[in-house]
Each structure stands twice: as C-alpha cells, then as structure tokens.
N, C-alpha and C positions, 0 to 999 in steps of 0.2 A: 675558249673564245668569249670575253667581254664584250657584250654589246649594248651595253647600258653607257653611254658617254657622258652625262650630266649628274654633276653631285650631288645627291641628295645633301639637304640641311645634318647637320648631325641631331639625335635623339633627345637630346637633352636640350635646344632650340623648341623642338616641335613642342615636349610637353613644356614647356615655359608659357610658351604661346597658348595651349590648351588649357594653362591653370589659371592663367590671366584674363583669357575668355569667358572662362566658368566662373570665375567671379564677378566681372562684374557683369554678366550675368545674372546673376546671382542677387548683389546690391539692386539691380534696376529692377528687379520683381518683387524685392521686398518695398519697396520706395513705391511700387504700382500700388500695394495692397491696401496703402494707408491714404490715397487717391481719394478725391471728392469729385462724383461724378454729376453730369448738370441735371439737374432732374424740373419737369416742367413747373409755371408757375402756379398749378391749381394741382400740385400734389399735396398730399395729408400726409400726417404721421400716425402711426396705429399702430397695433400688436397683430400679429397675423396667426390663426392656429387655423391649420386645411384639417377639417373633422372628418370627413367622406365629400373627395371629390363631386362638383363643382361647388359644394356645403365648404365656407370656412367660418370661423370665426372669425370679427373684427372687433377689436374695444371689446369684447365681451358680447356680441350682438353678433346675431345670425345675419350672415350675407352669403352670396353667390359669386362665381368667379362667370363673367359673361364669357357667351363663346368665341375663342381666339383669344382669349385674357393669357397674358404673356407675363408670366414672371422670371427676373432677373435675379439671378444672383451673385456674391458679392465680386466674382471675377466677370460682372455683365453677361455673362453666359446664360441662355433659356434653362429653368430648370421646371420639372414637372412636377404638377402639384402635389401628385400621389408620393412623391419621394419626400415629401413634406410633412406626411400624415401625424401628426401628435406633438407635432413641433410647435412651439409658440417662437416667434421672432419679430423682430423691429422692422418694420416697416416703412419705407414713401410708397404712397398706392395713389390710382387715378382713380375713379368713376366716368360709365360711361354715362348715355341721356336715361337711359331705365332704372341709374341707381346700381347697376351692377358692377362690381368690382371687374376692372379691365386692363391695367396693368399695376405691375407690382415689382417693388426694387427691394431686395434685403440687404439690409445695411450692414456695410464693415465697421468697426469701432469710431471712427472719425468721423463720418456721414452720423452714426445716432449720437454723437456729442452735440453736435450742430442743432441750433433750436429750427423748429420747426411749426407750422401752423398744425392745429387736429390734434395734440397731445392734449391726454384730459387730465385736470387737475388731478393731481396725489394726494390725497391727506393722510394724516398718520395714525387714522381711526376706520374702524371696522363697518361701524352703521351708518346709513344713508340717511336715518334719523335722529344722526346727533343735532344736539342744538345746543351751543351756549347758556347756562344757566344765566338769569338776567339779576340785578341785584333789585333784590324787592325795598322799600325804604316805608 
C-alpha cells in the first residue's frame, strides 16, 4: 500500500540545486573577506603584539587594553586577547579618556592597504641616530 501521493523532485534536481547554492555561497564569502569595514573617525593605525594579557604592545611601546576593551577580528567577531599572545598584527585601535587601549580592529589585507592616520614613518636604516652627513665647504 502507497501512501505517499506526491512526487518528489527527481535526485539529480535536488543536487543541482544543492551545488548551485554551495557556490554561490561560497563566491559571497569570499567577496565578504575582502570587505572594508567602517571604522570610527579618531581610530589609529598601529601594530598590536598582546605580551601578557591586559599588557600589549603598540608601535613598540607599552600599553594596556582598558577593561571591556573589545577586539575584533577580521570576520568582525570578538576575539580574546589571550588567543593573541606573541602575535604582532595590523591594527585600527581606539583609546579611551585614560589613554587605555579600548577597542581594537585586525585588519584583513584590503583594510591594511588603505592609508590610514598613526602609522609611523619607515625608514630603511637601523639607528634612531642617523643623520645625514652635511657637505663641509
């Protein structure tokens, strides 16, 4: 006794449908990753290495992450500083009014091409006390 009275789709429908989903799927996540998200007008750019939680480095200089300091990472999701530890990365970062590091964005490849304010000069020498030799006459 049949009591199923409605046709299913045939097999070969369903996964058409299924493969066709899964890709573009697929296309619209990679096209997310390369995304530039809005970041506010008084964020910086800086290097980030977290030494011992709420201890990070910035630029090279000892900072603090304030408490409730929220960092983002590059799929905008919260990630914890500790999962961070010995990493150096690119950063947009806030301060709060004490100076404390309080929120913080790591950037995907497209976001750190983008210029930005807080990036310090590069030079292609070693000492902080080089100086141009002057022509003596």
């Amino acid at each position: 006794m049949n009591r199923c009275t409605q046709a299913s789709p045939p097999r070969s429908a369903t996964w058409q449908i299924a493969l066709v989903t899964t890709l573009l799927g697929l296309c619209l996540s990679a096209n997310a990753q390369d995304s530039v998200r809005p970041f506010p007008a008084n964020a910086l750019r800086g290097t980030l290495q977290v030494t011992q939680p709420p201890e990070v480095l910035l630029n090279g200089q000892t900072a603090r992450l304030s408490p409730g300091a929220r960092i983002r990472g590059v799929n905008n999701m919260l990630v914890m500083s500790g999962a961070l530890v010995g990493q150096s990365l690119v950063v947009n970062y806030v301060r709060d009014a004490q100076g404390m590091v309080h929120e913080v964005w790591l950037l995907n490849a497209t976001e750190a091409r983008q210029k930005m304010p807080g990036v310090p000069a590069q030079g292609n020498y070693g000492s902080e006390s080089y100086a141009p030799a002057t022509p003596q006459q």
